[in-house]
Every structure is written in C-alpha cells, then in structure tokens.
C-alpha positions as CSV (number, residue, x, y, z in Angstrom):
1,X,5.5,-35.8,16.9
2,X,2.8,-33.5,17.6
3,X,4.8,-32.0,20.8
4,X,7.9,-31.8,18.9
5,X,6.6,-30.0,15.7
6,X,3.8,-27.9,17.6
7,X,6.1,-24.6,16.4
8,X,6.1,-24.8,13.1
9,X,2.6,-24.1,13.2
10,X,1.4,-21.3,15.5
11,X,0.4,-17.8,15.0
12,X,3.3,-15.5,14.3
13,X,4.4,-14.3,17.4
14,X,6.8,-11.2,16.9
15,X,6.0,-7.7,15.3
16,X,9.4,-8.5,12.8
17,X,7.4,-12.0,11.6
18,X,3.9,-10.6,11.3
19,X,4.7,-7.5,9.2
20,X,6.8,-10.0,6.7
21,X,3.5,-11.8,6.2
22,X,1.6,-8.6,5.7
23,X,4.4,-7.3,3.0
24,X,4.3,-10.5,1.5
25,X,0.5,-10.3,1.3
26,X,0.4,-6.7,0.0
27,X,3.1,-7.5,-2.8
28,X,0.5,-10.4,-4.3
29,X,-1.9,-7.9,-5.5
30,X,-1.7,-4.8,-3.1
31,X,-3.9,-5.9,0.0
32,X,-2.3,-3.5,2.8
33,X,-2.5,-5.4,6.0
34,X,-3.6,-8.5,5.7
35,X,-2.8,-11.1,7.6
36,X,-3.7,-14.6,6.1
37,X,-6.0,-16.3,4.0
38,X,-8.4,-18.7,5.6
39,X,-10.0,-21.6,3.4
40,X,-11.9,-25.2,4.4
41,X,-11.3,-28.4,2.8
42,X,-13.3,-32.1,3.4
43,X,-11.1,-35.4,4.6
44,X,-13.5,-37.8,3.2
45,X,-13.9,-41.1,4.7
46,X,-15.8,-44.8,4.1
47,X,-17.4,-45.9,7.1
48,X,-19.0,-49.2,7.6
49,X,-22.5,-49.5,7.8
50,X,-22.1,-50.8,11.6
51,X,-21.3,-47.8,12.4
52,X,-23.7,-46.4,14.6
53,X,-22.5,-43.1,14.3
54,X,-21.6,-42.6,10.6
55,X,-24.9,-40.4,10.2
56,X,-23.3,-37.7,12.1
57,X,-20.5,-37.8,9.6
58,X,-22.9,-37.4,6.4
59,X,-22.0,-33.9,4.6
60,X,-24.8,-32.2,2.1
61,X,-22.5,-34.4,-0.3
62,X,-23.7,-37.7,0.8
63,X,-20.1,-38.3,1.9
64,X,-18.5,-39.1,5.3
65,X,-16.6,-36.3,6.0
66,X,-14.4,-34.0,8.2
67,X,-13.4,-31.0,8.0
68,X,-10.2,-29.0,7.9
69,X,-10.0,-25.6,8.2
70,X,-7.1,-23.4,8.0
71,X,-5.3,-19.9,7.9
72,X,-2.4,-19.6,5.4
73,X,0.4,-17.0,5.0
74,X,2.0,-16.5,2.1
75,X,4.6,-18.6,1.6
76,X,1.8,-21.6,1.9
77,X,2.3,-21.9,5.4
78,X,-0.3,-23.1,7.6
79,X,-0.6,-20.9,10.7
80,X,-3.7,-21.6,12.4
81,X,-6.0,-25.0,12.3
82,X,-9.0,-26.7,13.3
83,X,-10.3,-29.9,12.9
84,X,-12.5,-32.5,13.8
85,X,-16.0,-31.0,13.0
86,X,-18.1,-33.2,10.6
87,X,-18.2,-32.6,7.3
88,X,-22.0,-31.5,7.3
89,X,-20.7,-28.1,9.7
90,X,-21.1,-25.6,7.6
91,X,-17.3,-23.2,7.1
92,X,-19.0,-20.1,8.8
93,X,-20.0,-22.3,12.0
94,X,-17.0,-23.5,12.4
95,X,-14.7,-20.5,12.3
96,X,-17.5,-18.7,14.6
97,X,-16.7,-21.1,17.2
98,X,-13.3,-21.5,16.8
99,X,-10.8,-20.1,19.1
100,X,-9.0,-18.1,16.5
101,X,-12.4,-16.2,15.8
102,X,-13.0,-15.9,20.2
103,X,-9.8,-14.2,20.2
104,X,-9.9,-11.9,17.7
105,X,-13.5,-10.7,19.1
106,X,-11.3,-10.3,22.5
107,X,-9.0,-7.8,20.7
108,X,-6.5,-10.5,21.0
109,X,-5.4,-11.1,18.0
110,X,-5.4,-9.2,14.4
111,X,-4.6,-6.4,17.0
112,X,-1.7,-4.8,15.7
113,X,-0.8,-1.5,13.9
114,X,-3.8,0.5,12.3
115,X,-3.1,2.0,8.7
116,X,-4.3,5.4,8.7
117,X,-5.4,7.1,5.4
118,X,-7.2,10.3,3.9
119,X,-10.3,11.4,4.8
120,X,-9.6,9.8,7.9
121,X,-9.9,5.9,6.7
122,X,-8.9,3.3,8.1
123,X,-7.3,-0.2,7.3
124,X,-7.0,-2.8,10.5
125,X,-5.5,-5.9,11.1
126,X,-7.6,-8.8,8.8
127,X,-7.5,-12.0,6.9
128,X,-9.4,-12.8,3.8
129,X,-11.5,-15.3,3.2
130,X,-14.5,-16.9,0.2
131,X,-18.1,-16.4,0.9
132,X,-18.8,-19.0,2.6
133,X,-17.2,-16.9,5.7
134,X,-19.2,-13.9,7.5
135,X,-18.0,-10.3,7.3
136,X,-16.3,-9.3,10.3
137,X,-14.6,-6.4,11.4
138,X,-11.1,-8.8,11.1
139,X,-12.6,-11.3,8.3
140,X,-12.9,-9.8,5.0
141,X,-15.0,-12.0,2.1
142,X,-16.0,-10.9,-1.4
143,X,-18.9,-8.1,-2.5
144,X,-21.8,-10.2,-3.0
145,X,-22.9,-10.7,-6.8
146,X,-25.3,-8.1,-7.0
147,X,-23.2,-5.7,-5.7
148,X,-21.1,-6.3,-8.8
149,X,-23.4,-5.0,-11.8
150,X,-22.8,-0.6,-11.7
151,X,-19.7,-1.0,-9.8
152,X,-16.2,-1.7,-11.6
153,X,-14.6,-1.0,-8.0
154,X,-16.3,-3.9,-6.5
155,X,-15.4,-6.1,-9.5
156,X,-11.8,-5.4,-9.6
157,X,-11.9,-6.1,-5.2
158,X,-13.0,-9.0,-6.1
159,X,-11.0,-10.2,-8.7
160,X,-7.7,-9.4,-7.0
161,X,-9.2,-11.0,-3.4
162,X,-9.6,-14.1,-5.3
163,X,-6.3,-13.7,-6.5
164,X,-4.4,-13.0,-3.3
165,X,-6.8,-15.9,-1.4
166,X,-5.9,-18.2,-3.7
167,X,-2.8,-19.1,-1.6
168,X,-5.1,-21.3,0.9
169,X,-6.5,-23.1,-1.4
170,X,-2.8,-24.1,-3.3
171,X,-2.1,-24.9,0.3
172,X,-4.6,-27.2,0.9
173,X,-4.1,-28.7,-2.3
174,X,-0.4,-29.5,-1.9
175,X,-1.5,-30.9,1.4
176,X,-3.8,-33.6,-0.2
177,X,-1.3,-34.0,-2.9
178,X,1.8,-34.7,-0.7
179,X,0.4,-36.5,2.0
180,X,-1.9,-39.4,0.4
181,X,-3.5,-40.6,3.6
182,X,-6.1,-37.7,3.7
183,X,-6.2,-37.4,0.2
184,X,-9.8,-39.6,-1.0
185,X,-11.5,-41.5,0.9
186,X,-9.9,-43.2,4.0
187,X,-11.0,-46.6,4.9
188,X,-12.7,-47.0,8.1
189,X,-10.4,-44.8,10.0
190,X,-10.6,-43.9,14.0
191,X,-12.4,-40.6,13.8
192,X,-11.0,-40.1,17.4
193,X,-6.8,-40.2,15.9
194,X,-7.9,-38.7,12.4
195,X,-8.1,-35.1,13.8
196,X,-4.5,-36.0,15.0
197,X,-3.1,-37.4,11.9
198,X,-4.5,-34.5,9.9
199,X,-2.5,-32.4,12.6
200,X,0.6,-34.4,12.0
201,X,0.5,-34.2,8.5
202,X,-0.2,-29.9,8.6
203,X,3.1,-30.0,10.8
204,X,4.9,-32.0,8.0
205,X,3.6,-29.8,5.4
206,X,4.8,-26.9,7.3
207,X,8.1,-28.3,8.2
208,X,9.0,-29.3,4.6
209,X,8.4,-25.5,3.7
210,X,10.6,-24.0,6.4
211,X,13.2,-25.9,4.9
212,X,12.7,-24.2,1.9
213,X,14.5,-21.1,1.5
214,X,11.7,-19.4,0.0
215,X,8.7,-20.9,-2.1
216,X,8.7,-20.3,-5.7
217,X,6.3,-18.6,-7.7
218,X,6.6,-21.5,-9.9
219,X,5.5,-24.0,-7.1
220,X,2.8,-21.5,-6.0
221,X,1.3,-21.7,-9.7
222,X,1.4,-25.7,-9.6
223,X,-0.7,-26.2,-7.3
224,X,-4.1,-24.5,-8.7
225,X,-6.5,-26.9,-9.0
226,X,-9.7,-28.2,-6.4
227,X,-8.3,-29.4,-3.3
228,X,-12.7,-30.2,-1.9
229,X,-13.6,-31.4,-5.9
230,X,-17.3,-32.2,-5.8
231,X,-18.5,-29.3,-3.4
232,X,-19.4,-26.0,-4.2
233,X,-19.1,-23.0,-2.0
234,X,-21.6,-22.1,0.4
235,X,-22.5,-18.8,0.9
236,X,-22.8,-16.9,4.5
237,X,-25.0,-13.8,4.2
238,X,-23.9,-12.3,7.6
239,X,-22.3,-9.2,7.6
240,X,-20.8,-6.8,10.1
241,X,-21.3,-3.1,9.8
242,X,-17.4,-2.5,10.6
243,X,-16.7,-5.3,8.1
244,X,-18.6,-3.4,5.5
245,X,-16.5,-0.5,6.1
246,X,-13.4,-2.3,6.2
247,X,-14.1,-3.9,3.1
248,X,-15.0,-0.7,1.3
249,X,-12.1,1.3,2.3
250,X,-9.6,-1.7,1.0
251,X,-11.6,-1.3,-2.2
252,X,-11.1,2.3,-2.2
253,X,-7.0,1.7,-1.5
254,X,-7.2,-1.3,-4.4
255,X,-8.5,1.6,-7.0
256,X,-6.5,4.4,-6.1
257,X,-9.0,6.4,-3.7
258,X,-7.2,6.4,-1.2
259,X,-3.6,7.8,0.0
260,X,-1.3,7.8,3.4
C-alpha cells in the first residue's frame, strides 16, 4: 500500500504545483509565499503493564503516546510527515531533527522565488507554524504575548496566522475523525507497525482528497475542533535573527507597509 500510494504524499515537486499552494495560501488571509502549515497531533495508546518499555511512551500527559507531525497545504493535504517519536518529544525537537527541517537548512527546500518589496524587503519561501515551533529563517510562528500589548500590527499577524494555520489542525482532525484506528486510545498496538499504519492512513486521507475536485469551504469550516484534546501547547522560545526579520516584514505586508 505504502509503495503504491507513496505519491500522493510528497513535497510538491514542480514550480506550476508549488506556486498553486502559495496562491491558495495568500488568498486565506493574504500570507505571500507561504508554503504550508505544519501542526503535531498525539496517537494515544494503552499499553500493558508488562511492557517493559511503555515508560518511554509516557507523554507530560500521563498518556502513552506517539506522535504525528505534519505539513499541510491548502486544500488539507498532507505533504510532508513524520512519525514514530514518543509522545513525551517535545514538537520543536522533532521537526529540528527531522529531515524536512535538514533540508531546508541545506537550501534545499523552501528555496524558490524571493518576493522583493520596498525599502528593499524581503519575503522568502516559509511555512507557518504555532509556538510550540522555533523561529527560523523558513519556519514562521506567532509574536510572543508580550510583544502584543503597544502593538496592533503584531495582534492583527497574529490573528490572521492563526487563521491561515488553522488548515493543519482541520487536517489533523479529519484524519482522526475518518480513520478510527488512531483516533483514542489503541489497544496494545505494535509500536514497531503503528508508525506504518499511521502512514497508511495519511495516504488514504490524502487520496480521498485528490479525488475531490476541490475541497469546500464548507468542509474546511467542519472540521474545527481539537484534534490532541487534553494537551496544551508548548511554547519554544528559540528564535532566529533572519526569522525575526522575516516575520516582521510579512507583518508589515499584512498591514499595508509594504508594496512590490
């Protein structure tokens, strides 16, 4: 199955594909380049008490866990994966050592066209993400709360990068909610196959969407809710000086500051 279905999820991998992402993107609520929206959810699981490894599986939850994480175009897609960490790895650890994160520090991916604007500004290739990621020259998170209280701009990024993230998380929900196996906790299951059936069932998930025409706004609204219910967000403090200017100058184009 896995062989079979492996393209229905990959990175896009034409110029034509990638910049119908990035206009789908910027036509949610104006983010200019942006390639995808990455988000983390918990596969919980029951493990017996013989299980001299369960401990390993023990999240800040008390739960046996692992973890999903994923980066989502717009149309719900998933386009990028990884799985198989414990539930207890925190979301910034694991995209850092992901391979996703390797090769975009390579200049191997999120490498495409540069936006130029005034004042000599400019808007790279990036994907969005909560705050439980770093800041990164390609990974763009939410100004931290304090940042928020004498600045409107900063409140209004934030507000419409919630809104334009929000497509991972209706992803990850409609995952849970169509495929029931990964959805609460799973009985005793092979933690050596899970990280393949929760492959499989991201293939599925992306194959009944390409045979959609087009997703509907009206599906994209359904599916709103908590796809992790019971965890709160973690928050990464890191920050990378190119991410901060990144970040600013998308909050500048967001309020009108700056022009082609």
């Amino acid at each position: 199955m896995e062989e079979r279905g492996l393209h229905h999820l990959q990175w896009p991998s034409t110029q034509e594909e990638m910049n119908a992402i990035k206009s789908k993107f910027e036509k949610i609520h104006g983010f200019p380049n942006c390639c995808g929206a990455v988000d983390a959810t918990h596969i919980t699981m029951c493990l017996p008490a013989s299980d001299h490894s369960s401990n390993v599986w023990l999240d800040y939850k008390n739960n046996h866990s692992m973890v999903l994480q994923a980066i989502v175009d717009p149309d719900m897609k998933f386009r990028d994966i990884v799985t198989g960490w414990p539930g207890k790895m925190e979301d910034s650890s694991i995209f850092s050592s992901s391979n996703f994160n390797k090769l975009c520090d390579k200049g191997e991916r999120l490498n495409g066209k540069v936006l130029k604007f005034s004042e000599g500004s400019e808007i790279r290739e990036y994907i969005i993400g909560d705050s439980a990621y770093p800041l990164l020259p390609y990974l763009i998170v939410p100004y931290e709360e304090k940042e928020l209280l004498k600045s409107e701009a900063k409140t209004q990024f934030n507000k419409l990068h919630l809104e334009t993230r929000m497509v991972a998380q209706r992803a990850l929900t409609r995952l849970k909610e169509m495929w029931r196996i990964i959805r609460g906790n799973m009985w005793r299951p092979d933690k050596h196959r899970l990280p393949r059936i929760i492959l499989v069932c991201c293939l599925l998930h992306n194959i009944v969407i390409d045979m959609q025409d087009e997703v509907k706004d009206e599906l994209l609204c359904l599916y709103h809710h908590n796809h992790d219910s019971g965890y709160h967000q973690l928050v990464c403090e890191d920050a990378d000086e190119k991410g901060m200017a990144l970040r600013e100058s998308l909050s500048q184009y967001l309020n009108g500051k700056l022009h082609p």
